[in-house]
N, C-alpha and C positions, 0 to 999 in steps of 0.2 A: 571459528564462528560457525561453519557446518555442524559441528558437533553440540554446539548450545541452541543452533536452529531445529537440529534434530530430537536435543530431549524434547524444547518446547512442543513441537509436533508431539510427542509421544506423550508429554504430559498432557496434550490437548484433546487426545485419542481417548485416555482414561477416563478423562475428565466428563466426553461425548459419551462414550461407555456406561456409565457408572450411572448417571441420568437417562438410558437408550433415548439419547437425541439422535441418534445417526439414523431413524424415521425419517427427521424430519431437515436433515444433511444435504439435500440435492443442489445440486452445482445452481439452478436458479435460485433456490430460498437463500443458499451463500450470499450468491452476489446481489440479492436484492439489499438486506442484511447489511452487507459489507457497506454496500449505497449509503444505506439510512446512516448508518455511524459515521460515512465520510459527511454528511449531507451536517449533522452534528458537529460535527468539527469546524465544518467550515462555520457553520453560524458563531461560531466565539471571535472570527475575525472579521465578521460581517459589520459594515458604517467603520472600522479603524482605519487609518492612515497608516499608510509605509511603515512608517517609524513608531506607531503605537502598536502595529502586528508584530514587531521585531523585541518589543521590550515590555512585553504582557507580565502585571503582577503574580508574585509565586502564587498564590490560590486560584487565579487563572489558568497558571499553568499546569498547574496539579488537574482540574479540568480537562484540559486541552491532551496530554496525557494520556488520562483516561478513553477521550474519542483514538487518539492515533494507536493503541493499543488495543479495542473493539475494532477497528478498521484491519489493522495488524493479524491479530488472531481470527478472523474472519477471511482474509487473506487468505492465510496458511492453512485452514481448515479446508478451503476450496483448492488450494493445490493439490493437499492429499486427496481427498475423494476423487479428484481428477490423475491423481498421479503425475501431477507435474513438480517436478523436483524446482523450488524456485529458488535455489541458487543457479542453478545451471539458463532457467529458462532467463534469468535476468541479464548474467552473463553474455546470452546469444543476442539477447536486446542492446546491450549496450554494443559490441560487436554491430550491429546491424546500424545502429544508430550512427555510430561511428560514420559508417559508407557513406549514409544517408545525409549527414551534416558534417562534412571535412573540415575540419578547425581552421583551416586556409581560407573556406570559404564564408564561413558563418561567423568568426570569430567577432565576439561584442554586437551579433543581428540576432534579433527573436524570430527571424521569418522564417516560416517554413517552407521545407527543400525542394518543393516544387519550383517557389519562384525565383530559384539562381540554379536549377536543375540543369544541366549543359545539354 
C-alpha cells in the first residue's frame, strides 16, 4: 500500500508541476481546499436516514466518490508540502488513540475519554 501511496503522491507532484500550481500549495489554501471538498461530501448525505446513507444509488455513488477522492488528494497534497509521511503519522494516531480509548473501557460507548478518564 506504501508503494501505490507513493506513486499517487508523485503522480500528484507532476501533476502540481506541470500546471506550477505549487504558487498556490500552502498548507492553509490545502486545508481550506480540503474543507470545501469534505464540506461537499457531506452535503450528498445531508436530510438521509441511517439506512439511506448506507445504501446510496450507484450514480450517487460515483458522486460521493468523486468528493472522497478531492478530499483524499487534497490530503496527501498537504502532507507532502508539509513533509509529513501519512502512513506513519496515521499509524502514531491510531497508536495514540489506542491509549486514549482502551477497548476495556470504551467498548460499544461513543463517549469521549475525558469522561471515563481515570
Amino acid at each position: 500500500m506504501t508503494d501505490r501511496l507513493d506513486q499517487l503522491r508523485d503522480r500528484l507532484r507532476e501533476f502540481v508541476r506541470e500546471r506550477d500550481w505549487e504558487q498556490f500549495h500552502s498548507p492553509k489554501n490545502l486545508a481550506m481546499a480540503m474543507i470545501v471538498e469534505a464540506a461537499e461530501l457531506v452535503e450528498h448525505f445531508q436530510w438521509l436516514t441511517e439506512d439511506q446513507s448506507k445504501d446510496i444509488p450507484p450514480e450517487k455513488r460515483e458522486e460521493v466518490a468523486h468528493e472522497i477522492a478531492d478530499t483524499f488528494v487534497y490530503l496527501l497534497r498537504m502532507s507532502d508540502v508539509l513533509g509529513i509521511d501519512l502512513i506513519d503519522a496515521a499509524n502514531a494516531k491510531i497508536t495514540l488513540n489506542a491509549q486514549k480509548y482502551p477497548a476495556d473501557k470504551v467498548r460499544g460507548s461513543n463517549a469521549k475519554y475525558t469522561e471515563y478518564k481515570d
